[in-house]
C-alpha positions as CSV (number, residue, x, y, z in Angstrom):
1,X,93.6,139.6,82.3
2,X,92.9,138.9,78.7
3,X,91.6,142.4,76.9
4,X,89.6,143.0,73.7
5,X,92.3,144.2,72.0
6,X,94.9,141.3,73.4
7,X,92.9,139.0,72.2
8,X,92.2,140.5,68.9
9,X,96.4,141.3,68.4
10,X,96.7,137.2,69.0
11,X,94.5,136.6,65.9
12,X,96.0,138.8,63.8
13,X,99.3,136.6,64.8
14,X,97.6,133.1,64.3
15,X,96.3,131.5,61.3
16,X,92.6,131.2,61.3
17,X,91.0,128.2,59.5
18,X,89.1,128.9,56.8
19,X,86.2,127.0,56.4
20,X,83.8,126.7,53.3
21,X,86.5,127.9,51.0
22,X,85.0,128.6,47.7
23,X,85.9,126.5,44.8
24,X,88.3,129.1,43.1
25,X,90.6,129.0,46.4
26,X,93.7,127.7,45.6
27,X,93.4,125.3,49.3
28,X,90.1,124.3,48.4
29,X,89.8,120.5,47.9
30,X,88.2,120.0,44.2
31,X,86.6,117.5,42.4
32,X,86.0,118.1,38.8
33,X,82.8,116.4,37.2
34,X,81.6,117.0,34.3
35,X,78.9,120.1,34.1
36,X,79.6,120.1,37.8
37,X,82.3,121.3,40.5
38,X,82.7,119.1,44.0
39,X,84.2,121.7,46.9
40,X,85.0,119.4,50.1
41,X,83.6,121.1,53.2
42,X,84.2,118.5,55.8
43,X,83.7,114.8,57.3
44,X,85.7,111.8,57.1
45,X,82.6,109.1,56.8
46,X,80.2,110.5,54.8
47,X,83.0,113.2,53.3
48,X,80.7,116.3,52.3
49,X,81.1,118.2,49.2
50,X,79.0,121.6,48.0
51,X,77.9,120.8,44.4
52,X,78.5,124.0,42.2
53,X,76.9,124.3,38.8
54,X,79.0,127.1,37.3
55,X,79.1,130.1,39.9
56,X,75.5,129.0,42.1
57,X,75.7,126.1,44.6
58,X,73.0,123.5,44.5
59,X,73.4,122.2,47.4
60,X,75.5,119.2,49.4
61,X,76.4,115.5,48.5
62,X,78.5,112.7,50.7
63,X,80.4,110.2,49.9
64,X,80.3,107.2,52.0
65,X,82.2,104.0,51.9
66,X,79.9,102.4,49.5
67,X,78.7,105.2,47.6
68,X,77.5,108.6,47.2
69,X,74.1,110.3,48.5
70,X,72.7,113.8,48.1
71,X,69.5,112.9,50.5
72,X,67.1,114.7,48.9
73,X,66.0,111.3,47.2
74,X,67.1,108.7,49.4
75,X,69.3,106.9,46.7
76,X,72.4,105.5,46.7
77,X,74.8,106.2,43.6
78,X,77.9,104.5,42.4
79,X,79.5,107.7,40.9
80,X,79.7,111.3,42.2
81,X,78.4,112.7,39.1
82,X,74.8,110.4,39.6
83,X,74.5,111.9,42.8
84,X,74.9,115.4,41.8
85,X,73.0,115.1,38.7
86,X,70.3,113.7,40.8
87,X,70.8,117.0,43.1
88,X,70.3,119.1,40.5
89,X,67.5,117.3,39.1
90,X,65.3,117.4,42.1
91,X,66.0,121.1,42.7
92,X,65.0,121.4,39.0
93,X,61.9,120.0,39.9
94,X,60.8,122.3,43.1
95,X,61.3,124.5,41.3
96,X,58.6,124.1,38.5
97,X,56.5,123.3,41.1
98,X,57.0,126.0,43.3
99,X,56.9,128.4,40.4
100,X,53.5,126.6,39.6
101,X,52.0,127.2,43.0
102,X,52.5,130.4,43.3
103,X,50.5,131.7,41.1
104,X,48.3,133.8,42.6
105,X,44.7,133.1,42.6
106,X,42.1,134.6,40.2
107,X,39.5,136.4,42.4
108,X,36.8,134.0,41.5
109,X,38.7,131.3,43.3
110,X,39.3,133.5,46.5
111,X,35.2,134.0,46.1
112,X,35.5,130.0,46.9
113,X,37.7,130.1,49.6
114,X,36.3,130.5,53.1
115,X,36.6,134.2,54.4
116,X,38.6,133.3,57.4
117,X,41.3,131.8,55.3
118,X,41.3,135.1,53.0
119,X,44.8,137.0,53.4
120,X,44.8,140.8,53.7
121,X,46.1,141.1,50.1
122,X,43.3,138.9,49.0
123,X,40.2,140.7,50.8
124,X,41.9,143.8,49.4
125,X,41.9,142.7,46.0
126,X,38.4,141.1,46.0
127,X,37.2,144.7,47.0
128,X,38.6,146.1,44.2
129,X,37.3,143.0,41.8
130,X,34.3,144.1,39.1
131,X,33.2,141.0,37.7
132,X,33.4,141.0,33.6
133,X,30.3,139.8,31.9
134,X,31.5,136.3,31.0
135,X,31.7,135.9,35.0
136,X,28.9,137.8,36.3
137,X,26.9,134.9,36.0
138,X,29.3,132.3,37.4
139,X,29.7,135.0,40.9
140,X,25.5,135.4,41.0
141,X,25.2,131.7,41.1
């Protein structure tokens, strides 16, 4: 019969694996790129890397036969540096454009939307809302 504590005095004894190893760990397989740090994670065919731009990770590449990929644009590149560049790029980009959509409406355009689709926090705040004079007339119309 295999206890709790057995079990947990055999993995003290045996080497676990460490996976995801950070890209300061002496084992860790990395690349160097320019701007950029490559940390192998796994895979023989597409080999996957975590892309770090100085201490954040941006995300993963792979590097096929051929060429390298980061599929968040569907291209191919020659060079590992394209495909994290391109990586970072696109993330660059959701981010303006998250950033832009959440602003949070201005209560004359939750006056446009249709009630049902009206959050709490909206109706709350349209409660509160005193129309100023410049929009009195645009909310009476």
């Amino acid at each position: 019969m295999i206890s709790l504590f057995s079990l947990q005095a055999a993995q003290l004894h045996d080497p676990i694996e460490k996976i995801l190893l950070p890209p300061t760990d002496p084992n860790a397989e990395v690349i160097n790129i320019p701007g950029y740090k490559l940390v192998y994670v796994n895979g023989a065919c597409p080999r996957n890397y975590r892309v770090y731009k100085g201490d954040s990770m941006l995300g993963v590449i792979f590097q096929h036969i051929t060429h390298w990929s980061n599929r968040v644009d569907s291209l191919q590149y020659a060079e590992p540096i394209d495909a994290a560049v391109g990586l970072d790029e696109f993330l660059k980009v959701v981010r303006i454009s998250t950033t832009a959509t959440e602003q949070p409406h201005t209560e004359e355009e939750l006056l446009d939307k249709e009630f049902d689709s009206l959050t709490s926090e909206e109706w709350e705040r349209l409660k509160k809302y005193v129309p100023t004079p410049e929009t009195r007339d645009l909310v009476a119309a």
